[in-house]
Every structure is written in C-alpha cells, then in structure tokens.
Residue frames as a rotation matrix with the C-alpha (Angstrom) as fourth column:
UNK 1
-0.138 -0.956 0.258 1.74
0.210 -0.283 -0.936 9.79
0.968 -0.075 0.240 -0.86
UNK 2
0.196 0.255 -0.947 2.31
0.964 0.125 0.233 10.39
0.178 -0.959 -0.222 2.80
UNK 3
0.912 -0.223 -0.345 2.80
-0.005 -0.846 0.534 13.30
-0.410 -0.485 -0.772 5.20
UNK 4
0.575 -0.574 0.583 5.79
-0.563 -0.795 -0.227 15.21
0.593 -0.197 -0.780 5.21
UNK 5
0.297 -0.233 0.926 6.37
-0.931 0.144 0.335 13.68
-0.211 -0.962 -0.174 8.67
UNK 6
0.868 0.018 0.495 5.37
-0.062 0.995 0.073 9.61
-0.492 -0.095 0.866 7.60
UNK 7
0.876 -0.480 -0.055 7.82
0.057 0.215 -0.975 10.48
0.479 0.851 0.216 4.62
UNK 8
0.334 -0.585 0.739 10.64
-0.801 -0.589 -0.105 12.01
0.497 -0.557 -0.666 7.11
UNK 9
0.270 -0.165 0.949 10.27
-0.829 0.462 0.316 8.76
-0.491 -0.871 -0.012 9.62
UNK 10
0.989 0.061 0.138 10.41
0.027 0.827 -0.561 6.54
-0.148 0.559 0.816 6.75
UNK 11
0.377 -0.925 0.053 13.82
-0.271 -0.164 -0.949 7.96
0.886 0.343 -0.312 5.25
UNK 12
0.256 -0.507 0.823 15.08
-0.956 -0.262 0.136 8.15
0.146 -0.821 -0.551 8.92
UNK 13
0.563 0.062 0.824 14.69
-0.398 0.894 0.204 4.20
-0.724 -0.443 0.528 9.79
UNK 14
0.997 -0.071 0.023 16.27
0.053 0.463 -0.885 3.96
0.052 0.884 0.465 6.67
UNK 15
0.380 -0.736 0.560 19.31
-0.678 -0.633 -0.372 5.48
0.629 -0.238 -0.740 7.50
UNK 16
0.255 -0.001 0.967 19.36
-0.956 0.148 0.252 3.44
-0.144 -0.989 0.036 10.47
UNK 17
0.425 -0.499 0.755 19.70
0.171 0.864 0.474 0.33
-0.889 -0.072 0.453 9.42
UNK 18
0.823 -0.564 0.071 21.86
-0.013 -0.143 -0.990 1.46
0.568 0.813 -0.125 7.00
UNK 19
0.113 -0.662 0.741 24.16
-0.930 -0.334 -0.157 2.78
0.351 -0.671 -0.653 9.74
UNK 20
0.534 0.244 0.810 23.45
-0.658 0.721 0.217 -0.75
-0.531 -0.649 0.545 11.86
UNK 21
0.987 0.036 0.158 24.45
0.075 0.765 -0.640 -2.80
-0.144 0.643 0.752 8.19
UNK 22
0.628 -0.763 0.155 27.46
-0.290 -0.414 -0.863 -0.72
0.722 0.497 -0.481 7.64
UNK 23
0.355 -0.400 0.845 28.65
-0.904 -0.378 0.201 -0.79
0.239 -0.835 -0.496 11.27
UNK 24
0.673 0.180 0.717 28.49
-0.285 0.958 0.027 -4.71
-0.682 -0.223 0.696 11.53
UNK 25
0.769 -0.640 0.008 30.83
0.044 0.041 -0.998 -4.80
0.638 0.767 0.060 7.72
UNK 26
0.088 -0.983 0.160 33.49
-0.353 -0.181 -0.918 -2.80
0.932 0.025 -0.363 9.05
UNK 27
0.465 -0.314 0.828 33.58
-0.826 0.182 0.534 -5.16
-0.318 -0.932 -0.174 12.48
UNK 28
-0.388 -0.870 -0.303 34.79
-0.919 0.337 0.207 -7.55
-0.078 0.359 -0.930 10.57
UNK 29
-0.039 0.608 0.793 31.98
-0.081 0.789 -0.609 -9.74
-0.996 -0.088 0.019 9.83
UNK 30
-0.843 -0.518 -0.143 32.82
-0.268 0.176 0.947 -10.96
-0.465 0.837 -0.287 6.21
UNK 31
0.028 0.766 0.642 30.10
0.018 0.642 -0.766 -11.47
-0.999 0.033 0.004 3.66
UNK 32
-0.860 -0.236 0.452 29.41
0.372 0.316 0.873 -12.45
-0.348 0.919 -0.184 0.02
UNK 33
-0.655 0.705 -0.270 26.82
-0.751 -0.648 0.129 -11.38
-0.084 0.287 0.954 -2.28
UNK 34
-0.353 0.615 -0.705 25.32
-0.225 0.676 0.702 -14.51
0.908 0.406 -0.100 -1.87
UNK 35
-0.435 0.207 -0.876 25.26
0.857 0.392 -0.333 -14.84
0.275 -0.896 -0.348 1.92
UNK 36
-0.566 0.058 0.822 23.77
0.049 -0.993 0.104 -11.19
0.823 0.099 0.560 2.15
UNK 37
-0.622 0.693 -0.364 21.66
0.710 0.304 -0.635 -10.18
-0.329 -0.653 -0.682 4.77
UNK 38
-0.708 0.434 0.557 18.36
0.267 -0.566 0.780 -8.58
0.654 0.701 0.284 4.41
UNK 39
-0.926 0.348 0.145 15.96
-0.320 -0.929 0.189 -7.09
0.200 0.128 0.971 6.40
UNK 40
-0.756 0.649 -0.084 12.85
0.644 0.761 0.075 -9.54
0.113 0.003 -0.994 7.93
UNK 41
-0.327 0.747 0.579 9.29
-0.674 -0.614 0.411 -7.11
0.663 -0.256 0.704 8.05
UNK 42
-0.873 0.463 -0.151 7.27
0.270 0.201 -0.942 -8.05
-0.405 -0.863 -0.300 11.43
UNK 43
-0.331 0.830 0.448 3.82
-0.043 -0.488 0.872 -8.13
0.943 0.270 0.197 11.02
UNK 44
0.829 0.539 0.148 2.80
-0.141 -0.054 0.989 -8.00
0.540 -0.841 0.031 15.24
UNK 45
-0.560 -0.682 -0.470 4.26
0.226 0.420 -0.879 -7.63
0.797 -0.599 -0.081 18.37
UNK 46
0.420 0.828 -0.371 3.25
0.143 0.343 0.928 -8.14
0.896 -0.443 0.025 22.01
UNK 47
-0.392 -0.876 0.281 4.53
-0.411 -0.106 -0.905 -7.59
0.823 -0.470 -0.319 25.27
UNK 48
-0.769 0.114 -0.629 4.24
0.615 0.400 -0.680 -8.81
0.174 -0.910 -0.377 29.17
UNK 49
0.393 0.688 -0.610 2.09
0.806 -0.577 -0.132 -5.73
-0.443 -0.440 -0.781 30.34
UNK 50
0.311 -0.269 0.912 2.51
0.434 -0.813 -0.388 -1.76
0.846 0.516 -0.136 28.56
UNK 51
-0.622 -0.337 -0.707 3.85
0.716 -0.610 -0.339 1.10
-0.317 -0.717 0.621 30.80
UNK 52
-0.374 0.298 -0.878 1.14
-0.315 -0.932 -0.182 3.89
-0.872 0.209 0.442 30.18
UNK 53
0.597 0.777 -0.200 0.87
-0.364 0.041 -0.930 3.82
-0.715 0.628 0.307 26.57
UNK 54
-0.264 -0.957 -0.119 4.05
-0.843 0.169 0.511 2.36
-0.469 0.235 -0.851 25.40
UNK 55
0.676 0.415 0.609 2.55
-0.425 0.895 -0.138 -0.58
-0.602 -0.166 0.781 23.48
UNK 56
-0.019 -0.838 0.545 4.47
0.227 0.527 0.819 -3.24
-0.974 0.139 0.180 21.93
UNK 57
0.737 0.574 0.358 3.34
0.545 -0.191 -0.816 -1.96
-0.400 0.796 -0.454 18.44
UNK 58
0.994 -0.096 -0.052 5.56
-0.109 -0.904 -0.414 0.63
-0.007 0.417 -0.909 18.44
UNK 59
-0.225 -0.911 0.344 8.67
-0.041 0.362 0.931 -1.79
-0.973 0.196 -0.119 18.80
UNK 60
-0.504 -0.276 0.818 7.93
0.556 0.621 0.552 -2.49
-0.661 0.733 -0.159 14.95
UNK 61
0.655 0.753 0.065 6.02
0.543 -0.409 -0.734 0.55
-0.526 0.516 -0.676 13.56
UNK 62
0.004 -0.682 0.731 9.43
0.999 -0.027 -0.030 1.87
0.040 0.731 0.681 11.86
UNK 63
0.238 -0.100 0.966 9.38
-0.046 -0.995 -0.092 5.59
0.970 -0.023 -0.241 13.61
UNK 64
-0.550 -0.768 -0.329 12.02
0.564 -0.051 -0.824 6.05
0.616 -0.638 0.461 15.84
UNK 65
-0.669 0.339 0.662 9.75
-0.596 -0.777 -0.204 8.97
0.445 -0.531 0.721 18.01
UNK 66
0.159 0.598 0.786 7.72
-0.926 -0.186 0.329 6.41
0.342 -0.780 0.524 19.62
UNK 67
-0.733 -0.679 0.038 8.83
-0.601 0.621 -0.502 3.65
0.317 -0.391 -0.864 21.87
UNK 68
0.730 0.684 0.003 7.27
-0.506 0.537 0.676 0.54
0.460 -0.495 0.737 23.83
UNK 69
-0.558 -0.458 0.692 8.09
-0.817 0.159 -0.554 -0.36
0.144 -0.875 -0.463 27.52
UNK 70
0.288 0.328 -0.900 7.39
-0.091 0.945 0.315 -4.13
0.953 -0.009 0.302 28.31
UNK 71
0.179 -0.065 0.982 6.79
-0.984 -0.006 0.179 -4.11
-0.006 -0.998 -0.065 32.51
UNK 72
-0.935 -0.276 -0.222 7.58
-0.143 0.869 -0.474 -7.53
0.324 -0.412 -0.852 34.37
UNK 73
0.094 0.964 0.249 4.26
-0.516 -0.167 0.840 -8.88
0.851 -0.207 0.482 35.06
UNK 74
0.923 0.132 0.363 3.06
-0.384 0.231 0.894 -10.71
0.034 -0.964 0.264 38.35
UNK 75
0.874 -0.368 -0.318 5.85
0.405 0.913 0.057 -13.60
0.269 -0.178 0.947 38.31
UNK 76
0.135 -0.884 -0.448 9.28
-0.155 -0.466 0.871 -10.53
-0.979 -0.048 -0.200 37.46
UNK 77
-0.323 -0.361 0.875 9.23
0.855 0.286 0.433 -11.86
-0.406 0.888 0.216 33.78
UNK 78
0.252 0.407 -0.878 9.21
-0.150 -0.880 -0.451 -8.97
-0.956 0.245 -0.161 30.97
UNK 79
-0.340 -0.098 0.935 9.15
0.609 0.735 0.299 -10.34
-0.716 0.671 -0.191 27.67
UNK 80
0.405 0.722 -0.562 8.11
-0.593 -0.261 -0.762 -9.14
-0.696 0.641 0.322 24.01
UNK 81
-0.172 0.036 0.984 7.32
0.445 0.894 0.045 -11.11
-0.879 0.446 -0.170 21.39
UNK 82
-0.159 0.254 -0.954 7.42
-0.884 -0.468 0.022 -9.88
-0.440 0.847 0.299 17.39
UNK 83
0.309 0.288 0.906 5.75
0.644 0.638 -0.423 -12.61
-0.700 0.714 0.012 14.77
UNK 84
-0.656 -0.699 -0.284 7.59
-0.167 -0.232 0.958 -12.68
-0.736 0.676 0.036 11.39
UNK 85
0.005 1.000 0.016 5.98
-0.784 0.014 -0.620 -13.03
-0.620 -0.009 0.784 8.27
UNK 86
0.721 0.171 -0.671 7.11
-0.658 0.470 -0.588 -15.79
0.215 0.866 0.452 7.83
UNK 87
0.868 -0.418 0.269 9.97
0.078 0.648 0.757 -18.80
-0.491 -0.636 0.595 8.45
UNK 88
0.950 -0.299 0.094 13.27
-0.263 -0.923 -0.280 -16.97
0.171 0.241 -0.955 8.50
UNK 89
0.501 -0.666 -0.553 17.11
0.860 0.306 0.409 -17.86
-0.103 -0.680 0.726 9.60
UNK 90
0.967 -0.141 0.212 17.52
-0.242 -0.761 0.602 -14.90
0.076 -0.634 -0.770 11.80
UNK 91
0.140 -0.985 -0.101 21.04
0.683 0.170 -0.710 -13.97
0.716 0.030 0.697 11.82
UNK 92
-0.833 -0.501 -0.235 20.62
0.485 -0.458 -0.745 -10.84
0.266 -0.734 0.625 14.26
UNK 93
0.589 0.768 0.252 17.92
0.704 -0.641 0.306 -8.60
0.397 -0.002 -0.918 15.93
UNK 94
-0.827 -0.562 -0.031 19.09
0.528 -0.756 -0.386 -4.89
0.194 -0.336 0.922 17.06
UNK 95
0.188 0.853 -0.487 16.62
0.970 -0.084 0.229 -3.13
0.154 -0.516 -0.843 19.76
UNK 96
-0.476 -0.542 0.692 17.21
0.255 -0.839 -0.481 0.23
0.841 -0.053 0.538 19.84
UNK 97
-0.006 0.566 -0.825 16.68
0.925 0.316 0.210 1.43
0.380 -0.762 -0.525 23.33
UNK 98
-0.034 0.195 -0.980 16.52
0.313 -0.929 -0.196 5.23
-0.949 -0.314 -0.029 22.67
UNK 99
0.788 0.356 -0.502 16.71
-0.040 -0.785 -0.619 7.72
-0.614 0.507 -0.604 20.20
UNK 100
0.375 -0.924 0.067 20.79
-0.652 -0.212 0.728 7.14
-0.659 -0.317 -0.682 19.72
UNK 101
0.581 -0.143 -0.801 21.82
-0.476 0.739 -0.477 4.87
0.660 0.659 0.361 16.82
UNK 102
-0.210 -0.726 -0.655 24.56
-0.451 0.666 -0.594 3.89
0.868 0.170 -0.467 19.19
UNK 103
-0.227 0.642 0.732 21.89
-0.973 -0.124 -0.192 3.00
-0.032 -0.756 0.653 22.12
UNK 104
0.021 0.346 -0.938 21.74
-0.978 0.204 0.053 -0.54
0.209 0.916 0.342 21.47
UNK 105
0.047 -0.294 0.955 21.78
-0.562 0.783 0.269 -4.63
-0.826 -0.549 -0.129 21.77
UNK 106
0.019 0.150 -0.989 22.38
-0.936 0.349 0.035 -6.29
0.350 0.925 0.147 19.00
UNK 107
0.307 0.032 0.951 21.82
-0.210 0.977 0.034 -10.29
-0.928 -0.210 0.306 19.66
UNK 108
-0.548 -0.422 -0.722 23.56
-0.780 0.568 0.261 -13.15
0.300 0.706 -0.641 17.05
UNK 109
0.152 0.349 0.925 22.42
-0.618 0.763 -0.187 -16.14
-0.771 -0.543 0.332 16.53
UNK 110
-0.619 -0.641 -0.453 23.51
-0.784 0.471 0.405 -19.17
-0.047 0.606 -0.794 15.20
UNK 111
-0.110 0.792 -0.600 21.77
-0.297 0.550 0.781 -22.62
0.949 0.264 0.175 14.61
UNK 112
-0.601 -0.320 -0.732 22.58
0.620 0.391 -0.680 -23.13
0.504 -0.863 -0.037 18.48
UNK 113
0.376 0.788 -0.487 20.51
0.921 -0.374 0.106 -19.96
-0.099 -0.489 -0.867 19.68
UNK 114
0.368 -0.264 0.892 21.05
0.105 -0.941 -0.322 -16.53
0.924 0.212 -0.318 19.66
UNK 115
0.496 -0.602 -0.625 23.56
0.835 0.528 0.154 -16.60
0.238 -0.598 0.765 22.70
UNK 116
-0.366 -0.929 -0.062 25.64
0.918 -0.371 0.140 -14.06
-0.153 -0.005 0.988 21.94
UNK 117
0.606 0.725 0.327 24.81
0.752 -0.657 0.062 -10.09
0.259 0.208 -0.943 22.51
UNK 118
-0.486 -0.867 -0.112 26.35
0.855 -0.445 -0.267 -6.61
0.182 -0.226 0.957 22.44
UNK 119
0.136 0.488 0.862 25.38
0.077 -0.873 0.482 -3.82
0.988 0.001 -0.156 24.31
UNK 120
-0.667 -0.209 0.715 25.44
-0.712 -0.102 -0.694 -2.15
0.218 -0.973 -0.081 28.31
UNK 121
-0.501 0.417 0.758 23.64
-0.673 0.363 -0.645 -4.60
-0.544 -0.833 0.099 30.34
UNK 122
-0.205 0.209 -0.956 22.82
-0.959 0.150 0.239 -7.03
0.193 0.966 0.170 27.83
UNK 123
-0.918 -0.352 -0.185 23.79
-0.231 0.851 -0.472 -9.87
0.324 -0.391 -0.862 29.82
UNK 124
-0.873 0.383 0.301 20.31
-0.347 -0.056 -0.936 -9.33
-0.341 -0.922 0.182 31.41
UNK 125
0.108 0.863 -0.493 18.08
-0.833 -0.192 -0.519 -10.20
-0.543 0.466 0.698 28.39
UNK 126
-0.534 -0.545 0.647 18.02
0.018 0.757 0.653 -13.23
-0.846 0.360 -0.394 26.90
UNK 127
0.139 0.705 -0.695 16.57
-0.751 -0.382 -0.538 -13.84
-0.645 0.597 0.477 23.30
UNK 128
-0.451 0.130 0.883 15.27
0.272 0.962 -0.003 -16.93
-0.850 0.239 -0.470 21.43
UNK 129
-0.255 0.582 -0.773 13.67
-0.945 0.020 0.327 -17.41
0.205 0.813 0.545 17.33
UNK 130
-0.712 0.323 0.624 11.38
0.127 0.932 -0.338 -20.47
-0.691 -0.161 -0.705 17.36
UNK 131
-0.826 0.550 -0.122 8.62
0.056 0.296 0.954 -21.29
0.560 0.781 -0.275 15.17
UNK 132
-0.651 0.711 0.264 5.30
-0.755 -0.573 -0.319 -20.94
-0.075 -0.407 0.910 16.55
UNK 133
0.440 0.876 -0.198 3.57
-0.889 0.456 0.039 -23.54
0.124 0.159 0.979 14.81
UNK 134
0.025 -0.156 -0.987 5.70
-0.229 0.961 -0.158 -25.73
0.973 0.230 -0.012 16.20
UNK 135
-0.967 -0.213 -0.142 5.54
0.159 -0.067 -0.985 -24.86
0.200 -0.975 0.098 19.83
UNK 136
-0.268 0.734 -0.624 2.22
0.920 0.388 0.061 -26.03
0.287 -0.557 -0.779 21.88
UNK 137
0.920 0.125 0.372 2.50
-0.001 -0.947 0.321 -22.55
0.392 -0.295 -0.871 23.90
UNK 138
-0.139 -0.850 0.509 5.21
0.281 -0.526 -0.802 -20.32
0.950 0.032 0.312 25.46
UNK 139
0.909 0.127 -0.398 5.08
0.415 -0.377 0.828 -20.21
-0.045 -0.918 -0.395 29.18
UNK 140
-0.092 -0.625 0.775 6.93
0.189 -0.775 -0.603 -17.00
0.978 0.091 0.190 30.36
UNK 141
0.990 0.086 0.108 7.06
-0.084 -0.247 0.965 -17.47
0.110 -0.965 -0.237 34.03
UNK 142
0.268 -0.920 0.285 10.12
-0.963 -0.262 0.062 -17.12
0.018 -0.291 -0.957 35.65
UNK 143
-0.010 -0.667 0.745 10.60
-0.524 0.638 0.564 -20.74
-0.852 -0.385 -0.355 36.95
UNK 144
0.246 0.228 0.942 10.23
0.266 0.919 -0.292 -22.34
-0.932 0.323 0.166 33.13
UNK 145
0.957 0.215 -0.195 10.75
-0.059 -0.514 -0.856 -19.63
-0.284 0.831 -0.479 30.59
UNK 146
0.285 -0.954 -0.090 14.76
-0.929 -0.298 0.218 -19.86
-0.235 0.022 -0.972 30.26
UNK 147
-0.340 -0.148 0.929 14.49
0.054 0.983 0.176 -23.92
-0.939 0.110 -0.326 30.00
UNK 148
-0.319 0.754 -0.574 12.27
0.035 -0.596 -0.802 -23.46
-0.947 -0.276 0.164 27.71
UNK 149
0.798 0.032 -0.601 12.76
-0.297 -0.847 -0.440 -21.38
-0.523 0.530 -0.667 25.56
UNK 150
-0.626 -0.779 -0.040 16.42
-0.743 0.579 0.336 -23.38
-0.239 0.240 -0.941 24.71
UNK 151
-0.507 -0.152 0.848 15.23
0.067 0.974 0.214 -26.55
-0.859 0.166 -0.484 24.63
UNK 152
0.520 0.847 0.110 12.02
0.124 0.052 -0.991 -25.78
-0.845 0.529 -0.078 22.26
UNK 153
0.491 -0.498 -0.715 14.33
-0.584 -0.797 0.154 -23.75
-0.647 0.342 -0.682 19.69
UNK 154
-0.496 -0.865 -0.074 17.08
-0.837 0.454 0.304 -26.16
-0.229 0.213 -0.950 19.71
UNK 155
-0.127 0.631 0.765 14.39
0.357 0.749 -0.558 -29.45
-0.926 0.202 -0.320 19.33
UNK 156
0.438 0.887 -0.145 12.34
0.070 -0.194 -0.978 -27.67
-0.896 0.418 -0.147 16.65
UNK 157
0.847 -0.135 -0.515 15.18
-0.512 -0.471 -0.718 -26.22
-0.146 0.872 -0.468 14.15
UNK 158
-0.194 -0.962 0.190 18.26
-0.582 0.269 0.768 -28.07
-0.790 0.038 -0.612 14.44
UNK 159
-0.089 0.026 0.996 17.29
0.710 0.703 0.045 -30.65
-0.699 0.711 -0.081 11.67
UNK 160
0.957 0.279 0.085 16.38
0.232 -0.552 -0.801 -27.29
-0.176 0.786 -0.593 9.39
UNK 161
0.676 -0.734 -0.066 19.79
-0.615 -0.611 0.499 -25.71
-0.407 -0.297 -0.864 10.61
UNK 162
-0.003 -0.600 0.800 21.91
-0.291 0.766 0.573 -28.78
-0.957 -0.232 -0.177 9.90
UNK 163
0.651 0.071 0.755 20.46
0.747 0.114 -0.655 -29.46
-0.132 0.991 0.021 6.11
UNK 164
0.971 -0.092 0.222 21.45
0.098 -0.693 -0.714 -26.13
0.219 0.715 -0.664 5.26
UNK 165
0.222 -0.971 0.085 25.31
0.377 0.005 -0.926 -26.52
0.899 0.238 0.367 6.41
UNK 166
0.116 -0.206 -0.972 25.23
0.985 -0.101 0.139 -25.38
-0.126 -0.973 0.191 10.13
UNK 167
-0.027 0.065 0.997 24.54
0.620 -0.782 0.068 -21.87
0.784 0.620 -0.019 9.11
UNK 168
-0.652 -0.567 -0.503 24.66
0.694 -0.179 -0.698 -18.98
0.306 -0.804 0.510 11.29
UNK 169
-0.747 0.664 0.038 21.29
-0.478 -0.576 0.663 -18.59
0.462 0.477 0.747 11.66
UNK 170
-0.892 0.400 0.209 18.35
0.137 0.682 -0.718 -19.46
-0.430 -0.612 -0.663 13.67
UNK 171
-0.848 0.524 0.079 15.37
0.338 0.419 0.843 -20.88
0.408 0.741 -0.533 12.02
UNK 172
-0.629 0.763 -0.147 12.09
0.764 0.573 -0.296 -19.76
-0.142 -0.299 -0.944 12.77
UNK 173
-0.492 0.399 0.774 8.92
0.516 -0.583 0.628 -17.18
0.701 0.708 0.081 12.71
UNK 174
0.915 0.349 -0.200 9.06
0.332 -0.373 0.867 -15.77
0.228 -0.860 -0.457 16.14
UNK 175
-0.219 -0.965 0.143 11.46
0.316 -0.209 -0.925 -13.70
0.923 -0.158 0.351 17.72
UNK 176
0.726 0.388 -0.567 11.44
0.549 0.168 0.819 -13.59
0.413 -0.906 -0.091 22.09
UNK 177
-0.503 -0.621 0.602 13.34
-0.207 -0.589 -0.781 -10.88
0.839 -0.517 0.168 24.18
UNK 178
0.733 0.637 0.240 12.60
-0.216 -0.116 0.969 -11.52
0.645 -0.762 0.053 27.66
UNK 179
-0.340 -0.875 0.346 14.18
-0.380 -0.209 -0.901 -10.61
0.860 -0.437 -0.261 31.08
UNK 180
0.641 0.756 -0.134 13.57
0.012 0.165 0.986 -12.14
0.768 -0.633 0.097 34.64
UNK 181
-0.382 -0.609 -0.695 15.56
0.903 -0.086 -0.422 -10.06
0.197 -0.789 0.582 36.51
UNK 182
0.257 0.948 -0.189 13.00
0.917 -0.301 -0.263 -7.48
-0.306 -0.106 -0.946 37.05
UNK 183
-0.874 0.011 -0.485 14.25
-0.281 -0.827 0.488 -4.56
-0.396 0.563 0.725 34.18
UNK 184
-0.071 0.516 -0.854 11.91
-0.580 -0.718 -0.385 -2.93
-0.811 0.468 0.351 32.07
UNK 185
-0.366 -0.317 0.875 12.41
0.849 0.272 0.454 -3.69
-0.382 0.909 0.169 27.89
UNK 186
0.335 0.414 -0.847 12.22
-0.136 -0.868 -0.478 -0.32
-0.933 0.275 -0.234 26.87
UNK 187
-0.327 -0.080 0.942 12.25
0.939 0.084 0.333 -0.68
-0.106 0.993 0.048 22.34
UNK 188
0.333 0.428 -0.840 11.90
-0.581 -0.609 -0.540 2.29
-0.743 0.668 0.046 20.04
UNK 189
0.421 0.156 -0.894 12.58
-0.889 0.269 -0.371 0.05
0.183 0.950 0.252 17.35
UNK 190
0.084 -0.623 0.778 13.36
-0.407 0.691 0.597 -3.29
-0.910 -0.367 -0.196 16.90
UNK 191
0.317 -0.030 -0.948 15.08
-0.930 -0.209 -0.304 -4.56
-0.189 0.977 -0.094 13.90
UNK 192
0.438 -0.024 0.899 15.31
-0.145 0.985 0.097 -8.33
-0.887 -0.173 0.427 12.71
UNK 193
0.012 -0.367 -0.930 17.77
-0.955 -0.279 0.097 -9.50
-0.295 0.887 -0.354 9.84
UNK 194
0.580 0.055 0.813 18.32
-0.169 0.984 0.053 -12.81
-0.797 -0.168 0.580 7.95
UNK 195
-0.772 -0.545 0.327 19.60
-0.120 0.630 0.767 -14.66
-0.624 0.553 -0.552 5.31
UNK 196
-0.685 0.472 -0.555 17.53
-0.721 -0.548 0.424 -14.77
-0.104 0.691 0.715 2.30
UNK 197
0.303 0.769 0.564 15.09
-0.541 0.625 -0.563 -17.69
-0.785 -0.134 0.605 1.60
UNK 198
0.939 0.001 -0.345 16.26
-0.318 0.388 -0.865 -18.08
0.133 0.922 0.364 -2.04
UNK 199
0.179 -0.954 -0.242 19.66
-0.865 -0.036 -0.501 -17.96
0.469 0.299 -0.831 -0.81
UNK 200
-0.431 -0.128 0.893 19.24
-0.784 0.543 -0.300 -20.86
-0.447 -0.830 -0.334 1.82
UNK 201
0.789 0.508 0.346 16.90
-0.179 0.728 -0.662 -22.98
-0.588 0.460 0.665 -0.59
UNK 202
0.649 -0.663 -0.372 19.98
-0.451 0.058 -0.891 -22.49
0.612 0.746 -0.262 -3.41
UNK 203
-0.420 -0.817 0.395 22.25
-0.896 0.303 -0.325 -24.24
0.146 -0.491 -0.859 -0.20
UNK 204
-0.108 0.591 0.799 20.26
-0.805 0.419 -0.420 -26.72
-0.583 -0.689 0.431 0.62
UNK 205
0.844 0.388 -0.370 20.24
-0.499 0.318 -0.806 -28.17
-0.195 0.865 0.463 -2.76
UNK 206
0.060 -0.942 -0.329 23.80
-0.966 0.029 -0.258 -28.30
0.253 0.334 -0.908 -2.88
C-alpha cells in the first residue's frame, strides 16, 4: 500500500481526468460505448533541455505537485517527447500547465494530424503522434522540425488511418509538443487519450 500522500496524488489525477472526460461530453462531442475513449499510460518522456530540476519525467509521473519546464535549446526549438506503450490512435492529449484543471491545451487529432488545439496561446505549440519505429530520427531544429514532423506522420499512418474508416485519430507510439517561437513548455501533467485497440481491430474487420 502507499503513503497517505502517493494514495492522495493518485485519487487526485483521477479526478482530473475525470473532470477533462466529462468536460469534453458536455461540449458536445458525441460518443458511443463502442467508440469510447480511454486513457493511453506513457512509459518515458524527454525534453529539449530541463529548467533547474523540472525534468520531463514529471510531465507523466501522475502528481499534479510537480511540473517539467522544457527550455528552447541552442537553435529556439523547445520540444518534449512522451513514448507510449505502445501503437495507439490518439484522439487528444491535454497538458496541464499549472495546478488549475482549467489551465490547459487540449490538442485533437484526426488521421490528418493533430491540428486543432484549445487553450491561451496555443497557437504557439504545435503537436504531432508518429510511430517511432517508423521514423529514421526526429530532427528538432527550427529550420526542419515543422516540415517534418507533418510530412513523417502523414506518410507513415495514413494507410493505418484509412483501413480503419478515416477515424479521428492519429496512429502512432509517440506523442511531440514542440514550440519554435522561443516559449518555455511548462507540463505538470500531461494526459494522452485514444480509442481502444479492440475497438479499432473490431472496425477494421468490418
């Protein structure tokens, strides 16, 4: 059994994306019990460079009280990177960027990319799912990371995306946040959702 405390941070995060699941319902995003979403676990994350001790760890350690700040290294690029455990179609990620449930960005993504984002200054962050083992490497300099990023994505999953009915969902076992407009990426949590596996294999068949 844990602390007191682990038990406390556990319930909290729970809450949270309760709140996060609930909030998304009543906007008027329509779902079945078959299209559910659920919840992807991270098993690592990385960033450009730490602030202090802010490491990227603590974007995915599931306790709101500690946070990780992804600087812009040399080029201006600031970037973190979370590895899934596993090949997912990502339907949203939500970064909390404080303490505040309503402190947020929430990114969509569809088989096209993950385009679409709500939150203050969102516009400034862009954010890609790709597949790892299918991508040589990930250059995150300014003058290549934004091509990139798109083209790789869109190359790698669209044939996955397309079987399954043009789903609203972006295929892969990486998830990229990265700015190059020299901000910060300040995460106390980052949360990744999808679309089940069984429920996408049961489409696919169709």
């Amino acid at each position: 059994a844990g602390s007191p405390e682990e038990i406390s941070n556990s319930a909290m995060f729970l809450i949270l994306l309760t709140f996060i699941v609930s909030s998304v319902l009543r906007q008027g995003t329509t779902q079945t019990s078959e299209d559910r979403e659920i919840q992807i676990p991270p098993v690592s994350a990385e960033h450009s460079r730490s602030f202090r001790t802010y490491g990227a760890s603590n974007a995915v350690d599931n306790d709101m009280k500690t946070k990780s700040i992804a600087m812009p290294d040399g080029s201006g690029v600031a970037w973190l990177k979370i590895r899934l455990d596993g090949v997912h179609c990502v339907t949203r990620v939500v970064r909390f960027r404080s303490y505040k449930l309503t402190n947020n960005h929430t990114h969509r993504c569809s088989e096209e990319g993950c385009t679409e984002c709500e939150g203050w200054t969102c516009r400034e962050f862009k954010l890609s799912v790709y597949s790892e083992s299918d991508t040589t490497s990930r250059d995150t300099t300014r003058d290549t990371t934004r091509d990139t990023t798109r083209d790789t994505t869109r190359d790698t999953t669209r044939d996955t995306n397309t079987d399954l009915g043009g789903r609203d969902c972006k295929m892969g076992d990486t998830v990229m946040l990265l700015t190059d407009n020299g901000f910060y990426i300040a995460a106390y949590e980052v949360a990744v959702f999808g679309i089940p596996n069984n429920v996408l294999s049961t489409k696919s068949d169709r």
